[in-house]
One Martini backbone bead per residue (centre of mass of N, CA, C, O) as a GRO file, in nm:
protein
  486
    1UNK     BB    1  -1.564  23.488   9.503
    2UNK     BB    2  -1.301  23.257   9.469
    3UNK     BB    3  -0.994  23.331   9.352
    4UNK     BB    4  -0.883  23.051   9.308
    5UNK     BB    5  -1.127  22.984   9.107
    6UNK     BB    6  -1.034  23.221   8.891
    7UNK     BB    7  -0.775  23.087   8.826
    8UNK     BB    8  -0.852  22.828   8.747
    9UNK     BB    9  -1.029  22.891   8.523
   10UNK     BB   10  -0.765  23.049   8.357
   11UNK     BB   11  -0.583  22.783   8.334
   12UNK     BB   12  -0.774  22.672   8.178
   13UNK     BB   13  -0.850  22.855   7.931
   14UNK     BB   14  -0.560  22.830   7.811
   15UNK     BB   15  -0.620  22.506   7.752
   16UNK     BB   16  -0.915  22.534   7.601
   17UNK     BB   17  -1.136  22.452   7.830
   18UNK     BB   18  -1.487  22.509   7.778
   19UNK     BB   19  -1.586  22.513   8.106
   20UNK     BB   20  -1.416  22.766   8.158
   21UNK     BB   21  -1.484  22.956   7.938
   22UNK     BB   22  -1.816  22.951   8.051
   23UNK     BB   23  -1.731  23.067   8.360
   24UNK     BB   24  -1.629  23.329   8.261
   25UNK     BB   25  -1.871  23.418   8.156
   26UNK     BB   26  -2.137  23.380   8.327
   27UNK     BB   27  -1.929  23.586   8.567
   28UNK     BB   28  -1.843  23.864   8.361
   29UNK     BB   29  -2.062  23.991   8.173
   30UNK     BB   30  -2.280  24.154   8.315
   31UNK     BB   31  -2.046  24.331   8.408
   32UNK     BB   32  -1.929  24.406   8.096
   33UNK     BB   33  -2.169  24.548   8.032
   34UNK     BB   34  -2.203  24.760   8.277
   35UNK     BB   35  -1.936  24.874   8.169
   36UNK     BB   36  -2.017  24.971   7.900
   37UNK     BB   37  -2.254  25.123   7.960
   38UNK     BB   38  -2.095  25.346   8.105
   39UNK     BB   39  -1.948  25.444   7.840
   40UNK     BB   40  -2.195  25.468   7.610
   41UNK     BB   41  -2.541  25.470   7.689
   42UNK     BB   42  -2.563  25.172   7.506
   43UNK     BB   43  -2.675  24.876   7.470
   44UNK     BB   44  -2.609  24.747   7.241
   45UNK     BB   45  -2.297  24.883   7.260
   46UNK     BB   46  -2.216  24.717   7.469
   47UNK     BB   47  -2.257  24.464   7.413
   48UNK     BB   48  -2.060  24.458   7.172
   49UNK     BB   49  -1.835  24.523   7.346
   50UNK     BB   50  -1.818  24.295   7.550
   51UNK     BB   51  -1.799  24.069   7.325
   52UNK     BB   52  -1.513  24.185   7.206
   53UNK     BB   53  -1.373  24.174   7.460
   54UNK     BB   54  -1.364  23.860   7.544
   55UNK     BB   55  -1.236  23.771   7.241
   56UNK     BB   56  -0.953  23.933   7.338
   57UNK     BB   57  -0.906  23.807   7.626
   58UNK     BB   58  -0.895  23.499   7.523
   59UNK     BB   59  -0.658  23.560   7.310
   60UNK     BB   60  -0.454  23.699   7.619
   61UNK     BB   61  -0.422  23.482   7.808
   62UNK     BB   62  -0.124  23.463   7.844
   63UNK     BB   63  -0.057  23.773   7.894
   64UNK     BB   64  -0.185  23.683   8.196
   65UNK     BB   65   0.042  23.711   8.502
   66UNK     BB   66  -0.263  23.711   8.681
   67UNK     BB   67  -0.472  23.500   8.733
   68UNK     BB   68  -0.643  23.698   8.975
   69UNK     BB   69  -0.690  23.924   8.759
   70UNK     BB   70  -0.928  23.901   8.542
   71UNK     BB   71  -1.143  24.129   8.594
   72UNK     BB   72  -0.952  24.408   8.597
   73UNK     BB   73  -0.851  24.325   8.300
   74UNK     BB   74  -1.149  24.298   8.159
   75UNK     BB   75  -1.201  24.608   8.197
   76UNK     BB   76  -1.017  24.705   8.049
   77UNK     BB   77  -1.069  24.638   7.782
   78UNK     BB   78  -1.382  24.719   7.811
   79UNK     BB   79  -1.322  25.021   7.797
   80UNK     BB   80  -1.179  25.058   7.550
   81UNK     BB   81  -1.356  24.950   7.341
   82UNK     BB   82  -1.605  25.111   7.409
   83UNK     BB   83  -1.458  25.372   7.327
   84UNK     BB   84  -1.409  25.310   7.038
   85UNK     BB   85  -1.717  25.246   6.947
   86UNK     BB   86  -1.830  25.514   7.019
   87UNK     BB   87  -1.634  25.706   6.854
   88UNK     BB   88  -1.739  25.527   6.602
   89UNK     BB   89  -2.026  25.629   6.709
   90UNK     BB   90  -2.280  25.836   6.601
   91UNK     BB   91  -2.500  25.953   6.880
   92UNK     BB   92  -2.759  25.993   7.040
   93UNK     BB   93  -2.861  26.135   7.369
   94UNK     BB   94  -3.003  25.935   7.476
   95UNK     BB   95  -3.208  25.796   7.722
   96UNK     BB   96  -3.087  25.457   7.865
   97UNK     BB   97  -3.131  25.200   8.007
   98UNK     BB   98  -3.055  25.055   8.299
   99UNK     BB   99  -2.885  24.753   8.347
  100UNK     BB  100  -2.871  24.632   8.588
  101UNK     BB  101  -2.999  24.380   8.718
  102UNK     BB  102  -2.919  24.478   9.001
  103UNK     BB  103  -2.855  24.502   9.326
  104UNK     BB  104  -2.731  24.204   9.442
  105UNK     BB  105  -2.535  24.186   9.158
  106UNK     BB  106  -2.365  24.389   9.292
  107UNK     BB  107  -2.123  24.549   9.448
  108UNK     BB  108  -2.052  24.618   9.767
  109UNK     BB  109  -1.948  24.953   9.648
  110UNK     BB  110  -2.162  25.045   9.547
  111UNK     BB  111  -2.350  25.279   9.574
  112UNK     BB  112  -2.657  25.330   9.697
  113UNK     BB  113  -2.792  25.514   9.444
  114UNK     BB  114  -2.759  25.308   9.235
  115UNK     BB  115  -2.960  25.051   9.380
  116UNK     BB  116  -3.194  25.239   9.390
  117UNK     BB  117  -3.194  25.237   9.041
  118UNK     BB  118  -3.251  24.939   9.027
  119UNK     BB  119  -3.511  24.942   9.146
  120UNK     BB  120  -3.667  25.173   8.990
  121UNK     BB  121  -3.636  25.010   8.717
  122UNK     BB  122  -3.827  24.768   8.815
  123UNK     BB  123  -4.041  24.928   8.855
  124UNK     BB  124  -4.072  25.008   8.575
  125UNK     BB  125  -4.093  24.694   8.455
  126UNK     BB  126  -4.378  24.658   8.610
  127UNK     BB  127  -4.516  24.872   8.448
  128UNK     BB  128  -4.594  24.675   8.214
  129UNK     BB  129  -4.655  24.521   8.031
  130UNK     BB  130  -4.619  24.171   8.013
  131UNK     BB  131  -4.455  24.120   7.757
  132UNK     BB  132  -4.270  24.395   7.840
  133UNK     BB  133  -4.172  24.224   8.081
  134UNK     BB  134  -4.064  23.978   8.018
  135UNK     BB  135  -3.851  24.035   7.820
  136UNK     BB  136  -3.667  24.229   8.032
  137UNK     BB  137  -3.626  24.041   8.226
  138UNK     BB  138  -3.490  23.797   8.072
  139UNK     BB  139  -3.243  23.972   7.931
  140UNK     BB  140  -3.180  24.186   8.171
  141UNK     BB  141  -3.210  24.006   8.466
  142UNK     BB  142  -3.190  23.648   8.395
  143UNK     BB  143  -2.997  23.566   8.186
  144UNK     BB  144  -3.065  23.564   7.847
  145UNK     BB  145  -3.054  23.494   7.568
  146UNK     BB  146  -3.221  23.589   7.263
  147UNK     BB  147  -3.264  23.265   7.209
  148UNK     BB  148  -3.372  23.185   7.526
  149UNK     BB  149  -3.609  23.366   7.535
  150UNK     BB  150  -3.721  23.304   7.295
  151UNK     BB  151  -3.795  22.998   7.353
  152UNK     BB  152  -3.961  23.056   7.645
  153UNK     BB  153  -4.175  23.259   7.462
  154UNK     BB  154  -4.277  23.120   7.220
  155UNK     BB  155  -4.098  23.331   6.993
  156UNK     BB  156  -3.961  23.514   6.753
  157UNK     BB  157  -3.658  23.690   6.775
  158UNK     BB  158  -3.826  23.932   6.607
  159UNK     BB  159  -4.006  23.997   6.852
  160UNK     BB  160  -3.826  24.012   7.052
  161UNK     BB  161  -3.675  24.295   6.955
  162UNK     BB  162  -3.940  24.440   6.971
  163UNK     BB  163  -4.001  24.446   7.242
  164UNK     BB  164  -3.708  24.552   7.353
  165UNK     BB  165  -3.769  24.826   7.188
  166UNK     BB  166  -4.032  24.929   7.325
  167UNK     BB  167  -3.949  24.901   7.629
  168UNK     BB  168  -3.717  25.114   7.617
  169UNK     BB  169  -3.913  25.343   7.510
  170UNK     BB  170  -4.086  25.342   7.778
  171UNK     BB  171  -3.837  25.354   7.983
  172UNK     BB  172  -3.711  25.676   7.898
  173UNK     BB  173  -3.870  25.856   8.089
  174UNK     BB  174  -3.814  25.717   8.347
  175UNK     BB  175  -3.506  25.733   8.365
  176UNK     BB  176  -3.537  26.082   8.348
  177UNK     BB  177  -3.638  26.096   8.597
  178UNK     BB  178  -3.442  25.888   8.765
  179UNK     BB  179  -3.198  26.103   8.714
  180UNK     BB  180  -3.365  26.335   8.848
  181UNK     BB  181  -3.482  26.170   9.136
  182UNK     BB  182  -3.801  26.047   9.024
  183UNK     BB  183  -4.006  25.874   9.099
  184UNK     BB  184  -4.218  25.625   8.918
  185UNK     BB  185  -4.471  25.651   9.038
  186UNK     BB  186  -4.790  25.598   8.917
  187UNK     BB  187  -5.149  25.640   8.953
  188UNK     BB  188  -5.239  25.407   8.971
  189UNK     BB  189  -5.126  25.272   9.226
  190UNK     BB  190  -5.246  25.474   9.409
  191UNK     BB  191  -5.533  25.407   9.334
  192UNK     BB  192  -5.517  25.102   9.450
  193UNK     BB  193  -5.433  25.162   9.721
  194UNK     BB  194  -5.674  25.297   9.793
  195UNK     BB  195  -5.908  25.089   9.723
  196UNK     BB  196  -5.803  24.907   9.964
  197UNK     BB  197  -5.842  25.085  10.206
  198UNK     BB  198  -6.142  25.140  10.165
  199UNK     BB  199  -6.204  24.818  10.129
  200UNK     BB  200  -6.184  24.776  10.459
  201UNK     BB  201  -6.430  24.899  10.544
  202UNK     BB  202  -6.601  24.655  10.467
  203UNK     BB  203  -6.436  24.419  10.470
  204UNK     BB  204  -6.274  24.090  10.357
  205UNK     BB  205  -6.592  23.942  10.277
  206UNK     BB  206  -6.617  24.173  10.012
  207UNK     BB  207  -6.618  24.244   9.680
  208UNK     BB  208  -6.412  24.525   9.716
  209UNK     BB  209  -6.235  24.393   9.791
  210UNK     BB  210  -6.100  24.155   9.649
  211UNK     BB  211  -6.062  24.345   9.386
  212UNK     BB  212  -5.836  24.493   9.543
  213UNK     BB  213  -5.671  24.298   9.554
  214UNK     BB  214  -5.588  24.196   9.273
  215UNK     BB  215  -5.486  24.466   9.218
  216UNK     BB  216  -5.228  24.425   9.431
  217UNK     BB  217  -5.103  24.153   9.344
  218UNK     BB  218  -4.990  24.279   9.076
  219UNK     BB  219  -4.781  24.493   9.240
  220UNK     BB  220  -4.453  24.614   9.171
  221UNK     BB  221  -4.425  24.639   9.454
  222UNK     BB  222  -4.570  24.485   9.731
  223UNK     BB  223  -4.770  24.631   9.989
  224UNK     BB  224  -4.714  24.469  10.226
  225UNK     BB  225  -4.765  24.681  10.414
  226UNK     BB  226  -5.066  24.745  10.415
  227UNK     BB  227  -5.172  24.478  10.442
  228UNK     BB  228  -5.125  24.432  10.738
  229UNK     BB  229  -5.229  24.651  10.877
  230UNK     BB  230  -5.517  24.539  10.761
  231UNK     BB  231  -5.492  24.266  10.886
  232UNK     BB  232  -5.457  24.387  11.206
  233UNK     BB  233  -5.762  24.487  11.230
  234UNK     BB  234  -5.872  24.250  11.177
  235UNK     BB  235  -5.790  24.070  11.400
  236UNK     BB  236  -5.862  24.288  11.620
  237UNK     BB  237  -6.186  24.239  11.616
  238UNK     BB  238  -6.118  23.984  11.692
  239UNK     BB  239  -6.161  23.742  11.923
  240UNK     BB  240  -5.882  23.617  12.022
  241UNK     BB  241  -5.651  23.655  11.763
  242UNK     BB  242  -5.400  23.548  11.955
  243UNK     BB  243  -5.554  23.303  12.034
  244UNK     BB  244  -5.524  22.933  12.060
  245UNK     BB  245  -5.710  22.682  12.158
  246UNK     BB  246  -5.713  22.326  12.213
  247UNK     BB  247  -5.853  22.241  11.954
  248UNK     BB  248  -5.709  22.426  11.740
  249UNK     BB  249  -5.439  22.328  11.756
  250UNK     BB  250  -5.469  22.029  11.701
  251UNK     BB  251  -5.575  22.058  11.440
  252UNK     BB  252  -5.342  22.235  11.293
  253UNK     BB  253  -5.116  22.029  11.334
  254UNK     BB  254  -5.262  21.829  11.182
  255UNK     BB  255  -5.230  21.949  10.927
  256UNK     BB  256  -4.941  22.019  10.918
  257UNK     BB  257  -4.844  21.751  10.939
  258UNK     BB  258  -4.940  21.691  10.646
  259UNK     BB  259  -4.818  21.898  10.466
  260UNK     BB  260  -4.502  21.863  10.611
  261UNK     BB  261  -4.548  21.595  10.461
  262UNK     BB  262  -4.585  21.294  10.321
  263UNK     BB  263  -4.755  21.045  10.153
  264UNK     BB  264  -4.773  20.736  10.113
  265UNK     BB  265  -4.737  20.739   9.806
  266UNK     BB  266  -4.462  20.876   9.850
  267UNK     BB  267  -4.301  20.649  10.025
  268UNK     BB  268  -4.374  20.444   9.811
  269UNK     BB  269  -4.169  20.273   9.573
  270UNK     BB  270  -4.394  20.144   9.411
  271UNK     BB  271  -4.519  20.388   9.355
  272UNK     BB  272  -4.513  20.589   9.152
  273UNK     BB  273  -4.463  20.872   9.308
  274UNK     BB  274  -4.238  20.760   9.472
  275UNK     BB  275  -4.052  20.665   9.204
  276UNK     BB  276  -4.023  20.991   9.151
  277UNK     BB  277  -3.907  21.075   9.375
  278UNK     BB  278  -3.688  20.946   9.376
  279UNK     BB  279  -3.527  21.032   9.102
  280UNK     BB  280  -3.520  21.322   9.175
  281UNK     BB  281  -3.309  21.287   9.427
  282UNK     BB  282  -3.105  21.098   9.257
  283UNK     BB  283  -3.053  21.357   9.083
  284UNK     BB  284  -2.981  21.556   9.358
  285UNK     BB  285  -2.707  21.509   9.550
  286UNK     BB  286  -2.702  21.820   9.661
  287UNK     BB  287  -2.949  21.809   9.801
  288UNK     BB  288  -3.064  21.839  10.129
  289UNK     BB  289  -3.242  21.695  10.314
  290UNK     BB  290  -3.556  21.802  10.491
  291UNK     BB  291  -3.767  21.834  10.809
  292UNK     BB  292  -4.046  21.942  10.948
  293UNK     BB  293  -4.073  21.962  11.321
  294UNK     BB  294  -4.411  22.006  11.482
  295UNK     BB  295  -4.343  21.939  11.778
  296UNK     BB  296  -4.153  22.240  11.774
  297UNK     BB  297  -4.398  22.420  11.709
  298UNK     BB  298  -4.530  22.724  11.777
  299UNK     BB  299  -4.869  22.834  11.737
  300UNK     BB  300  -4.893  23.083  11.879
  301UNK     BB  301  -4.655  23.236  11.774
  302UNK     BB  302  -4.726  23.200  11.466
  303UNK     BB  303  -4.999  23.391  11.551
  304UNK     BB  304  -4.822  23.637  11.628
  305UNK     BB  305  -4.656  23.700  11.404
  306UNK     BB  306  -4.939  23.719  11.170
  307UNK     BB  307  -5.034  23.978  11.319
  308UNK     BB  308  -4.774  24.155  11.284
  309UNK     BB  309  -4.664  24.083  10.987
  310UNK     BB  310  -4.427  23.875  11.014
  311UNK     BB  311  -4.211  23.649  10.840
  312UNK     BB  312  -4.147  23.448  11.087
  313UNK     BB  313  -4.383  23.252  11.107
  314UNK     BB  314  -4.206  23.090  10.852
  315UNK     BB  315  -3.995  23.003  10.966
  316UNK     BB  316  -3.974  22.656  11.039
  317UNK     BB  317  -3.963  22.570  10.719
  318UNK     BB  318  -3.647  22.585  10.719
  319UNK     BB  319  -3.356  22.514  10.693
  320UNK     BB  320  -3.109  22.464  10.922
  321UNK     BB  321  -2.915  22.741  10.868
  322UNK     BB  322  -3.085  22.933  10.619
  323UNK     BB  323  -2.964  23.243  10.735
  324UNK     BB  324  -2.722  23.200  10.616
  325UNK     BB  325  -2.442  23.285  10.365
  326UNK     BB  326  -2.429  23.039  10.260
  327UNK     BB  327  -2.446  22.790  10.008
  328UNK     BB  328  -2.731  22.591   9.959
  329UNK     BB  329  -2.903  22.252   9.964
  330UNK     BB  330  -3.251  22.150   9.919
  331UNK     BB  331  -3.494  21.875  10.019
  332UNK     BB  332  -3.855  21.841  10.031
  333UNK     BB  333  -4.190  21.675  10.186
  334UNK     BB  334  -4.469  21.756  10.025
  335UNK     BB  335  -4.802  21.923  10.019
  336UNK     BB  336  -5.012  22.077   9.757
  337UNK     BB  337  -5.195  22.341   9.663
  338UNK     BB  338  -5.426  22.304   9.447
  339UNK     BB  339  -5.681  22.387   9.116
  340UNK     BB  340  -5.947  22.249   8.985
  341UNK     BB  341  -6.119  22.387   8.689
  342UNK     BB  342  -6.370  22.388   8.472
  343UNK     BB  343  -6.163  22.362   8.212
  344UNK     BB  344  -5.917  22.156   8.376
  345UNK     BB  345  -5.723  22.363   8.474
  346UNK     BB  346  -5.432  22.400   8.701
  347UNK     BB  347  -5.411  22.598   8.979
  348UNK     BB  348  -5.288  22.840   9.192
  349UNK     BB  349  -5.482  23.038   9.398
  350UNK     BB  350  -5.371  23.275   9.251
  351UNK     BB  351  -5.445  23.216   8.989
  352UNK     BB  352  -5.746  23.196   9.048
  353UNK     BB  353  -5.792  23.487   9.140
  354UNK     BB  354  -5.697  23.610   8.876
  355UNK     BB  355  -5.955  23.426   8.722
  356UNK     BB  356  -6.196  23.524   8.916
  357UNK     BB  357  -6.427  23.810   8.914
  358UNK     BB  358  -6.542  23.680   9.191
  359UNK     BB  359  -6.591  23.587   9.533
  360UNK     BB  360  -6.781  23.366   9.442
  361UNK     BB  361  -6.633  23.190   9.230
  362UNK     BB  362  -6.416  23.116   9.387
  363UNK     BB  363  -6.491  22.981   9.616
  364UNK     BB  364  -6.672  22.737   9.452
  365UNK     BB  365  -6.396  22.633   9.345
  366UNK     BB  366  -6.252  22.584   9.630
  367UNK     BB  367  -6.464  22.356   9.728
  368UNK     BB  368  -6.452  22.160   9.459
  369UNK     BB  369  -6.113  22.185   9.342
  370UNK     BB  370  -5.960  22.110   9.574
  371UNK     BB  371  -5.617  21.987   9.636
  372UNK     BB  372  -5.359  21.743   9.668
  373UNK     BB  373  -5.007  21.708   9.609
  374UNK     BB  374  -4.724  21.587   9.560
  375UNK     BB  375  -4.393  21.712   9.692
  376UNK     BB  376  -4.100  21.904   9.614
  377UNK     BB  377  -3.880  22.145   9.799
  378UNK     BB  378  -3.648  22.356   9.633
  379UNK     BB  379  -3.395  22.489   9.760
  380UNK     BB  380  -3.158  22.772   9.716
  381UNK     BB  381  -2.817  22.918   9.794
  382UNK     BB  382  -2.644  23.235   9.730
  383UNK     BB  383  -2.346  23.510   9.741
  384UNK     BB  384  -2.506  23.599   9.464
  385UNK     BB  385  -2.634  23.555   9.162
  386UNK     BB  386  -2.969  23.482   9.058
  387UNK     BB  387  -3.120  23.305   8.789
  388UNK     BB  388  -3.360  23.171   8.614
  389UNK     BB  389  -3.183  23.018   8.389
  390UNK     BB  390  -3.099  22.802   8.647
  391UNK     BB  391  -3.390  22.692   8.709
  392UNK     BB  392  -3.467  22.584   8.399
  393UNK     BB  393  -3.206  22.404   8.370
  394UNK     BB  394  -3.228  22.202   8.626
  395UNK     BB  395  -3.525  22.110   8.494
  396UNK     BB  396  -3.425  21.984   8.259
  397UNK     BB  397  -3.215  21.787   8.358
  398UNK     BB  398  -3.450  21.619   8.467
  399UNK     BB  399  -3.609  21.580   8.215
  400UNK     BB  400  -3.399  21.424   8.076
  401UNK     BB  401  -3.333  21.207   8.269
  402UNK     BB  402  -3.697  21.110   8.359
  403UNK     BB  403  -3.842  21.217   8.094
  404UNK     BB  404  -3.693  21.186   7.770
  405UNK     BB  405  -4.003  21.125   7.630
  406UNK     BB  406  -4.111  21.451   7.754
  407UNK     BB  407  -4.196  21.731   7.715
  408UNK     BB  408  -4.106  22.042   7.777
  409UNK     BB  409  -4.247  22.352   7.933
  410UNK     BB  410  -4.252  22.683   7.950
  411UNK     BB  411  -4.335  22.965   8.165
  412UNK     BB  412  -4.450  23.237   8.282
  413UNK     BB  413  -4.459  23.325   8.650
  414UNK     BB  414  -4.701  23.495   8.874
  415UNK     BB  415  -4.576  23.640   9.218
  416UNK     BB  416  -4.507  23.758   9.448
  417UNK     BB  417  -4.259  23.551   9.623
  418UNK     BB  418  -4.126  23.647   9.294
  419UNK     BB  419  -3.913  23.799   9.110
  420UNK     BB  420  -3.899  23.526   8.929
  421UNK     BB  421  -4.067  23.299   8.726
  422UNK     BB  422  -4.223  22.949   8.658
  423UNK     BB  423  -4.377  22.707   8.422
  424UNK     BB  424  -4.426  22.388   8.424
  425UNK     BB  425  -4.452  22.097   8.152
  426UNK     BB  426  -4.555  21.796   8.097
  427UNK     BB  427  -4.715  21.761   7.802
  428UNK     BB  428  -5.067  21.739   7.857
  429UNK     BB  429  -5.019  21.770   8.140
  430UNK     BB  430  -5.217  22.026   8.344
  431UNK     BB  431  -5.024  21.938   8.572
  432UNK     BB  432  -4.780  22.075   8.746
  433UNK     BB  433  -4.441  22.007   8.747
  434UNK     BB  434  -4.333  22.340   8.798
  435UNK     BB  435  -4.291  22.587   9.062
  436UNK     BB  436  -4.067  22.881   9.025
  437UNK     BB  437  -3.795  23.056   9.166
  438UNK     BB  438  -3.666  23.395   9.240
  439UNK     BB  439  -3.658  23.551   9.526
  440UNK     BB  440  -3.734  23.745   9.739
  441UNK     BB  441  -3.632  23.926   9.994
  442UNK     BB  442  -3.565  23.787  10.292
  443UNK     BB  443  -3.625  23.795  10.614
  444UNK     BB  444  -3.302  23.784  10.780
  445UNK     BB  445  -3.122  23.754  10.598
  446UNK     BB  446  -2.869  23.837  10.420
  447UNK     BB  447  -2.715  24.020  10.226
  448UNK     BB  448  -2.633  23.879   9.876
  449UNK     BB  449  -2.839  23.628   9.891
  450UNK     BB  450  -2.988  23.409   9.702
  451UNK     BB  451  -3.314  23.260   9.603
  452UNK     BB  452  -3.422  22.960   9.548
  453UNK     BB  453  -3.781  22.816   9.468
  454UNK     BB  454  -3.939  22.475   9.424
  455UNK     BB  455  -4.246  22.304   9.291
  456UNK     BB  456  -4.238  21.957   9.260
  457UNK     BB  457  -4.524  21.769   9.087
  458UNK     BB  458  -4.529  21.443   9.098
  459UNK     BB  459  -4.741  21.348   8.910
  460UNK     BB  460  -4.625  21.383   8.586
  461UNK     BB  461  -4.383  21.200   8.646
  462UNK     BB  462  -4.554  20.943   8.715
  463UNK     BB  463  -4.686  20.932   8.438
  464UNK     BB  464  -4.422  20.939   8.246
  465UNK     BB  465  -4.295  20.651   8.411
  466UNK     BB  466  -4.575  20.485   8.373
  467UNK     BB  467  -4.810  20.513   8.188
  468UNK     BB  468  -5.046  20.651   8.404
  469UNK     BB  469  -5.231  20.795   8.549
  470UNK     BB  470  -5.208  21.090   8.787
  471UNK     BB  471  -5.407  21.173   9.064
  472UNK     BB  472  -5.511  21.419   9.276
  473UNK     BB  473  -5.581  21.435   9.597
  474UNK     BB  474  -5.806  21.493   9.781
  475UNK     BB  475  -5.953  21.754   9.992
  476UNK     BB  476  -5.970  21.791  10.288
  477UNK     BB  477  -6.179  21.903  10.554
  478UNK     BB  478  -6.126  22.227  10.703
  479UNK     BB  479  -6.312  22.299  10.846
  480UNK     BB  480  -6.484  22.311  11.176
  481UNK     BB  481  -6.760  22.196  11.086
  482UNK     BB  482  -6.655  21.906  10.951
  483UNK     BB  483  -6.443  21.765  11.122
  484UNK     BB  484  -6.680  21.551  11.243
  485UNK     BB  485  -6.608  21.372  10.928
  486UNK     BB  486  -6.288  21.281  10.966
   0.00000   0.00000   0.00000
């Protein structure tokens, strides 16, 4: 953050404007937090004390010389308060979570050793059940009040801080393993580490391999290394597995222009679906189009970097130079795959894998039930810490903005491709009207950078501003035995 930013801010916040006032807490709360936690020891305690330094922080604004040293300013504060509480409040000694939200949302002068615990929390909150999992990760890792927590899961309150009482407990011994030096990886990953590889040995498509990915997909941080390996040895046992003759390129390009690009009715403004593009278009001034051009990209390095397991194999997909480090937002129109469920519901291919309990089941349901959405693809990225609570405010701004008249609903969202996720639902419409969130580090990114993907889909939309059904299109034929039908 630029310090004339933090002038400016701290100078609107002397004249009492809300907006500056605001803009100090969001950007510099959980860092006071993290520093009353180090004087502490005590999450509660820190709470208590960050909050009470910055309502003495901005009753002595005036008395603040330099207004860019606002930061270093307010942490002499926050130390003084923390330890004033600490000292009238006689606490056990017991070791409690570790509150820093991330390695990224970090000094880039934080020790090594701080930011590998930073990772070993998550992994240790990753292994929780669902439920405290959720609230752990809203409250503490994704900037959520506990009033927009319980929101969020709509539960009350007193559940949400049940929840969170239960979960400090659970990863208490976690902690001091982690204090201690030992990793805590549980034995269950790696029994199902095993499984996986066991089950490799079957081919990948045996009912005992399938049983065995579900449960890696499931494990955060997700193996990986590990599944490539498994990906490369498949591929190799395949004559030709680099290779891709000019049919099949054909073919394939052919699909991927369709997929990396809007559809008929999504271009028409006068169709319902056309006509919610432009208005969350026209919503979000600050994102800039790209489009993806399919003549230029190489299928066959494309072919050969998903051999060797390089996450490079879809930068293709990405809008020109956002792998630097500035901060960027983009919007572009897909078209994202989709399946509608026996019971109705519609879901994610992950999302079904999750939730059909054989590969034959699976296979079933998405020759049967695979859609095609049209979409809008909106990436964001800044060298800060983003939180899921800012992707939430945004899609809400959005359905304040163009459904107005239609509830909105949020949920949380899991997938290997997002630190943090969730899904949107406008009204009793099936259909998700957006899901996304914060994503894991991507390869070749600078450090310190965070990114936020979501896939708005369109139907959802176009049919609360027309109140018309809009159903999603039919998933053409693809596999290489149809094509002659196509």
């Amino acid at each position: 953050m630029k310090k004339n930013a933090e002038q400016n801010w701290v100078e609107r916040a002397r004249q009492g404007e809300p907006a500056a006032i605001a803009e100090l807490y969001r950007h510099y709360w959980r860092a006071a937090r993290a520093t009353a936690y180090g004087v502490t020891g005590d999450i509660g305690l820190a709470e208590d004390a960050a909050s009470e330094a910055f309502y003495a922080a901005l009753d002595a604004l005036q008395d603040l010389k330099d207004p860019q040293r606002f930061s270093p300013w307010l942490r002499t504060i926050v130390v003084r308060t923390a330890g004033r509480l600490k000292a009238s409040k006689s606490k056990d000694n017991a070791v409690e979570l570790q509150t820093l939200p991330d390695a990224k949302s970090q000094a880039p002068s934080v020790p090594l050793e701080q930011r590998e615990m930073a990772a070993l929390i998550h992994e240790a909150v990753a292994n929780l059940s669902q439920t405290l999992r959720e609230a752990m990760s809203l409250f503490y890792f994704e900037g959520y009040s506990l009033k927009e927590a319980a929101r969020f899961l709509d539960v009350p309150g007193g559940t949400l801080k049940r929840r969170l009482h239960e979960g400090r407990q659970r990863l208490r011994d976690a902690a001091k393993r982690i204090l201690k030096g030992a990793k805590p990886m549980d034995a269950k990953r790696k029994q199902i580490l095993q499984q996986l590889t066991d089950a490799a040995d079957e081919g990948p498509d045996s009912e005992a391999f399938y049983q065995a990915m579900r449960q890696a997909f499931r494990l955060r941080p997700m193996p990986r290394d590990r599944l490539v390996k498994i990906w490369r040895r498949h591929m190799a046992a395949r004559q030709g597995a680099t290779s891709m003759p000019p049919e099949e390129k054909r073919f394939v390009r052919e699909w991927m222009d369709r997929i990396y690009g809007p559809s008929e009715r999504a271009r028409d403004p006068n169709h319902p679906v056309g006509a919610a593009a432009q208005a969350i278009r026209a919503a979000l001034p600050e994102f800039q189009e790209w489009h993806v051009d399919m003549s230029k990209v190489d299928l066959s390095q494309i072919k050969r970097q998903m051999f060797e397991g390089k996450e490079q194999a879809f930068s293709f997909a990405l809008p020109p130079g956002f792998a630097e480090g500035s901060s960027g937002s983009h919007v572009s129109a897909r078209q994202a795959w989709l399946v509608q469920d026996e019971d109705g519901s519609v879901r994610t291919t992950y999302e079904l894998m999750q939730a059909k309990a054989t590969r034959d089941a699976l296979t079933a349901q998405m020759k049967k039930g695979s859609r095609l959405s049209d979409a809008l693809y909106l990436l964001w990225k800044r060298p800060e810490a983003l939180e899921l609570r800012e992707v939430e405010e945004q899609l809400r701004r959005l359905a304040e903005l163009i459904t107005p008249d239609t509830p909105a609903r949020f949920c949380p969202f899991e997938e290997p491709h997002y630190r943090a996720a969730l899904r949107m639902q406008l009204g009793d419409n099936p259909i998700p009207a957006a899901i996304g969130g914060v994503m894991n580090p991507l390869s070749g990114m600078p450090d310190r950078v965070d990114i936020a993907a979501v896939i708005i889909h369109l139907e959802p939309w176009a049919s609360a501003q027309s109140g018309q059904i809009i159903e999603l299109a039919e998933f053409p034929a693809f596999h290489s035995k149809d094509r002659g039908s196509q």
